[in-house]
FIDODO-988271 format. One record per residue: z negated, y, x negated of N, C-alpha, C, O, CB in turn. Coordinates in steps of 0.2 Angstrom, whole numbers, plus 5000, padded with zeros to 4 digits. Glycine has a CB too. Example, Ala and Ser with C-alpha at 12.3 -4.5 7.8 and 13.67 -1.06 7.14 Angstrom:
> 4961,4972,4934,4961,4978,4938,4961,4984,4934,4958,4983,4929,4955,4978,4943;
> 4965,4989,4936,4964,4995,4932,4961,5000,4936,4960,5006,4933,4971,4997,4930;
END
This chain:
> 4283,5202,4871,4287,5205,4876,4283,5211,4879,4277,5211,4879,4288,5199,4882;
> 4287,5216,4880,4284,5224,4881,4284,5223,4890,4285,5228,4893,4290,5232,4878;
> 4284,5218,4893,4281,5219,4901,4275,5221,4903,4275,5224,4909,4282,5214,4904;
> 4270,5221,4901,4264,5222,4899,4263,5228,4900,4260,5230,4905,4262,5220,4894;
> 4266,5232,4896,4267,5242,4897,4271,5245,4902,4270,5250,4905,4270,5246,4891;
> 4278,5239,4903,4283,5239,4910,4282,5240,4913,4282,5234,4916,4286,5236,4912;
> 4280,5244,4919,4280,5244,4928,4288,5242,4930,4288,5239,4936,4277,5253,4931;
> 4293,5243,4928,4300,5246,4930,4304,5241,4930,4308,5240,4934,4304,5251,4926;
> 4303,5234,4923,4308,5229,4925,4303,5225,4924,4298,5226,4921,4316,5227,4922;
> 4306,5216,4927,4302,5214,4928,4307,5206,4926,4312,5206,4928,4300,5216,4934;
> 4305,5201,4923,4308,5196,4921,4304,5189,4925,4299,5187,4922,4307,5196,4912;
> 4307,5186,4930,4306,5179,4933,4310,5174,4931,4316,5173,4930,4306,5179,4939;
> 4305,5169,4931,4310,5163,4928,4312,5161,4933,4308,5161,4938,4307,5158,4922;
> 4319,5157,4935,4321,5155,4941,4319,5147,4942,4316,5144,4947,4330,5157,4940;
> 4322,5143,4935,4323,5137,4934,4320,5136,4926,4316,5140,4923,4331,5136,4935;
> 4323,5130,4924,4319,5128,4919,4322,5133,4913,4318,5136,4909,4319,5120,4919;
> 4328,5133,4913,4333,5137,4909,4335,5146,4911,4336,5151,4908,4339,5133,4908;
> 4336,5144,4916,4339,5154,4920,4331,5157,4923,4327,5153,4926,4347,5154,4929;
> 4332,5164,4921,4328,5171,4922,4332,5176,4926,4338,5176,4925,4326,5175,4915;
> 4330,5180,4930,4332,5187,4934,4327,5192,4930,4321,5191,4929,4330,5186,4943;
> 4331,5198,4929,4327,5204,4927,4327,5208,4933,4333,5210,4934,4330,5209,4921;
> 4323,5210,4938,4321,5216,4943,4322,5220,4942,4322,5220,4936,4316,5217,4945;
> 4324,5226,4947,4322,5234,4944,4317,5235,4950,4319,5236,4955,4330,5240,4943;
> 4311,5236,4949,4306,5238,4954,4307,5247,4955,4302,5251,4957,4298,5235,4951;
> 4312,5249,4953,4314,5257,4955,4318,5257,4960,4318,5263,4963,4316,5261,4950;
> 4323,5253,4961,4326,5250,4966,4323,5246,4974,4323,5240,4973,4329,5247,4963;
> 4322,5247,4978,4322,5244,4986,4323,5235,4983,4327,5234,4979,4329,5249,4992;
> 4319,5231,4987,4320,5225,4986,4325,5222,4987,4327,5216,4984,4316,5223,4987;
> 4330,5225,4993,4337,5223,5000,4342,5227,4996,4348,5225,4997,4335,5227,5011;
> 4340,5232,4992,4344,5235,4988,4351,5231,4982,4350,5229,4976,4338,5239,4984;
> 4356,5231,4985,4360,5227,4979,4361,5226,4969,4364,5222,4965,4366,5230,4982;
> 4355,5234,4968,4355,5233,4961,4349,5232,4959,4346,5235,4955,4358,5238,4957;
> 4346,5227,4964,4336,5226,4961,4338,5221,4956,4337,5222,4950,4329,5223,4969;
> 4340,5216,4958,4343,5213,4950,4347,5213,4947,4353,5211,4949,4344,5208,4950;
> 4344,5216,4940,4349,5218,4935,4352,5212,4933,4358,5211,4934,4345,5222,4930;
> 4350,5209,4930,4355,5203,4924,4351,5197,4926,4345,5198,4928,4354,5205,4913;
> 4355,5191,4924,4354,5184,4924,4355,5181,4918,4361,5181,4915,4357,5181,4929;
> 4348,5179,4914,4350,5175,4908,4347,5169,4911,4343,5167,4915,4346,5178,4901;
> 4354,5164,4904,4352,5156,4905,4353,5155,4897,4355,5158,4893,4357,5151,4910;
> 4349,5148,4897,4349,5145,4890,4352,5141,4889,4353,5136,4892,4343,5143,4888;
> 4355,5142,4883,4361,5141,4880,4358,5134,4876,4361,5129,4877,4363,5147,4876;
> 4354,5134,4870,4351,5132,4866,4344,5135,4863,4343,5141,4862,4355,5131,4861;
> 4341,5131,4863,4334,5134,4859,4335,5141,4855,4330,5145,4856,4332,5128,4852;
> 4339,5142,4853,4341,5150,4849,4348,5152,4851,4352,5154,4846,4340,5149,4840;
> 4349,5152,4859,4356,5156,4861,4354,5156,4867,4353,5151,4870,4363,5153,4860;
> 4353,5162,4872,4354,5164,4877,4360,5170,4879,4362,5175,4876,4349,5166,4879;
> 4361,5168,4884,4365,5171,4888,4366,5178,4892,4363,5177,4898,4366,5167,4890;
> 4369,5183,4893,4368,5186,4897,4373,5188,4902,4379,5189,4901,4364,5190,4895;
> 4369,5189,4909,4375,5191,4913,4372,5197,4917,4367,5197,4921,4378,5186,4917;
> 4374,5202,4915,4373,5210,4918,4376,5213,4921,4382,5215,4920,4373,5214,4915;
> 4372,5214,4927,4373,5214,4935,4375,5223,4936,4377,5224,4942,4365,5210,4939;
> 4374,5227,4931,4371,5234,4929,4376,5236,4923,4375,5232,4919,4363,5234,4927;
> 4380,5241,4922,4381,5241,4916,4375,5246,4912,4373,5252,4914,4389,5242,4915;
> 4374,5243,4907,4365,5246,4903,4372,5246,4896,4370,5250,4892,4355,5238,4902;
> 4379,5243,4896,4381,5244,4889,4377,5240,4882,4378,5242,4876,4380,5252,4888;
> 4372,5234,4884,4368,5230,4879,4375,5221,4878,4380,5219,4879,4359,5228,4884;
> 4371,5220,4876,4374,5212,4871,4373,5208,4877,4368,5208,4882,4367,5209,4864;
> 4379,5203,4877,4378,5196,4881,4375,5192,4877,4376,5186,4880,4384,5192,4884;
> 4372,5192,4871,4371,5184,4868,4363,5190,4864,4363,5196,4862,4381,5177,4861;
> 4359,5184,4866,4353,5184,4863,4347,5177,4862,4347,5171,4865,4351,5187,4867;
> 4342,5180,4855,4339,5176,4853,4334,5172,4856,4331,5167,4854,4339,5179,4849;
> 4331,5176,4863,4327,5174,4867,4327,5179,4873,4329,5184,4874,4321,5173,4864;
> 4324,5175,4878,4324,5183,4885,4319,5188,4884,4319,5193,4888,4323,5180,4894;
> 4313,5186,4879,4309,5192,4880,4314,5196,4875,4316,5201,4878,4300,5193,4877;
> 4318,5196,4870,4323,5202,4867,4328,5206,4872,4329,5211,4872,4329,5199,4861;
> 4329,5201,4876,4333,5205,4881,4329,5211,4886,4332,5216,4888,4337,5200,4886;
> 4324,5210,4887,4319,5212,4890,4317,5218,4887,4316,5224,4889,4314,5207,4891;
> 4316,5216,4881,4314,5221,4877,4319,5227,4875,4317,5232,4876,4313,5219,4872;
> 4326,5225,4873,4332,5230,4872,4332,5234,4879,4331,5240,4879,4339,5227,4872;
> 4333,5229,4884,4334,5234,4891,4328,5239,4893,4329,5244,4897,4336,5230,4898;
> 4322,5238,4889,4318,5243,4891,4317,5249,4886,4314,5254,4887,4311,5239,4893;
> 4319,5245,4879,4322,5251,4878,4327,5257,4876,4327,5262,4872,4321,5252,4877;
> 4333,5254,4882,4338,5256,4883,4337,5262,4889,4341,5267,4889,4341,5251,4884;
> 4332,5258,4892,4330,5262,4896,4326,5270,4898,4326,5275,4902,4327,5259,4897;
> 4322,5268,4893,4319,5274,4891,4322,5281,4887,4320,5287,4887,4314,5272,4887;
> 4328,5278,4883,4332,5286,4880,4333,5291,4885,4336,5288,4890,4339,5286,4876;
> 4333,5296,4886,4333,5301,4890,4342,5302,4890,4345,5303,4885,4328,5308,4886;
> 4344,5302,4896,4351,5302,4898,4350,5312,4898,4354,5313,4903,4353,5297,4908;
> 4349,5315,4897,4348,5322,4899,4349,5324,4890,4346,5321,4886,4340,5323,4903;
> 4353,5329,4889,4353,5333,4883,4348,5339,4884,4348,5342,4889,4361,5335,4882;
> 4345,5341,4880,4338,5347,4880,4343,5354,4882,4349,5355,4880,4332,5349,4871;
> 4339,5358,4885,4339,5363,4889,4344,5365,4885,4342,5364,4879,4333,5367,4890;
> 4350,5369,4886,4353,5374,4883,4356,5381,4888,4358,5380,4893,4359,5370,4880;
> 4357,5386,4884,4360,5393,4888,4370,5389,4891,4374,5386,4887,4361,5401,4879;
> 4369,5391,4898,4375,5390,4900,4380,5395,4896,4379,5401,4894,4375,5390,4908;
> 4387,5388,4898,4392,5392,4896,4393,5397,4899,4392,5398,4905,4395,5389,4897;
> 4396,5403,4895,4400,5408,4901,4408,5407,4903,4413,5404,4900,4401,5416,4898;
> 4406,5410,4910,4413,5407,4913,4417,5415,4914,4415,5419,4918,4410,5401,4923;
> 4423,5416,4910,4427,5421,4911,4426,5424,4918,4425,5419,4922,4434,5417,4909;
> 4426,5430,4921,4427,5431,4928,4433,5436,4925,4434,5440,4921,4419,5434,4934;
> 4436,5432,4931,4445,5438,4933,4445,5438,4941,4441,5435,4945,4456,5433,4931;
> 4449,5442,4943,4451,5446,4949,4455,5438,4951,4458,5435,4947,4456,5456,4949;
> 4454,5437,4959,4461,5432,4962,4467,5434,4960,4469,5439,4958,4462,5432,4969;
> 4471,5429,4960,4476,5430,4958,4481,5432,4966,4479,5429,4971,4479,5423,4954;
> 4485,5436,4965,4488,5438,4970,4492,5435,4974,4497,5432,4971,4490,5441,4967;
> 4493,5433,4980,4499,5427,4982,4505,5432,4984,4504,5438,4986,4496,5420,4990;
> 4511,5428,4983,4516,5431,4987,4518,5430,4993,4518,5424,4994,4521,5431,4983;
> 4520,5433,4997,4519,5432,5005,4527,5432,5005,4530,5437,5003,4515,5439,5011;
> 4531,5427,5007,4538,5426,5007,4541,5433,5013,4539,5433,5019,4539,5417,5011;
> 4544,5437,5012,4547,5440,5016,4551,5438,5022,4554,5441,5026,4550,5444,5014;
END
């Protein structure tokens, strides 16, 4: 499990079978500090329920995988690299007509 290098989410186990993922970048009173709730299904099925959409899988092989995807889901850069802006056509206003 990559929590260890993680400062940003955080996986607590609730119960003997269900986990809460934190987001410690979020305020704790904050409505999206917990991200997803997994429960266990069977020895080799969990469940997920995502509180966030992150765009990941509801069904997994264990909760550190889920932990793991979302952290690094996390990390791809939402931002495309630096490019020259578009040019934007400049024209004169358009003229309105004043009803006589």
């Amino acid at each position: 499990m990559s929590d260890e290098s993680n400062i940003r989410f955080e996986m607590r186990k609730v119960t003997a079978i269900e986990w809460v993922i934190l987001d410690h970048s979020v305020p704790r009173d904050h409505p999206q500090h917990t991200v997803a709730c997994v429960y266990e299904i069977d020895d080799l099925e969990y469940d997920v329920v995502w509180l966030r959409d992150f765009g990941l899988a509801e069904h997994y092989m264990s909760p550190a995988e889920v932990l793991d995807d979302l952290i690094r889901v996390s990390q791809r850069s939402t931002r495309s690299p630096s490019r020259r802006p578009v040019p934007i056509p400049h024209r004169p206003p358009r003229a309105e007509r004043i009803p006589a």
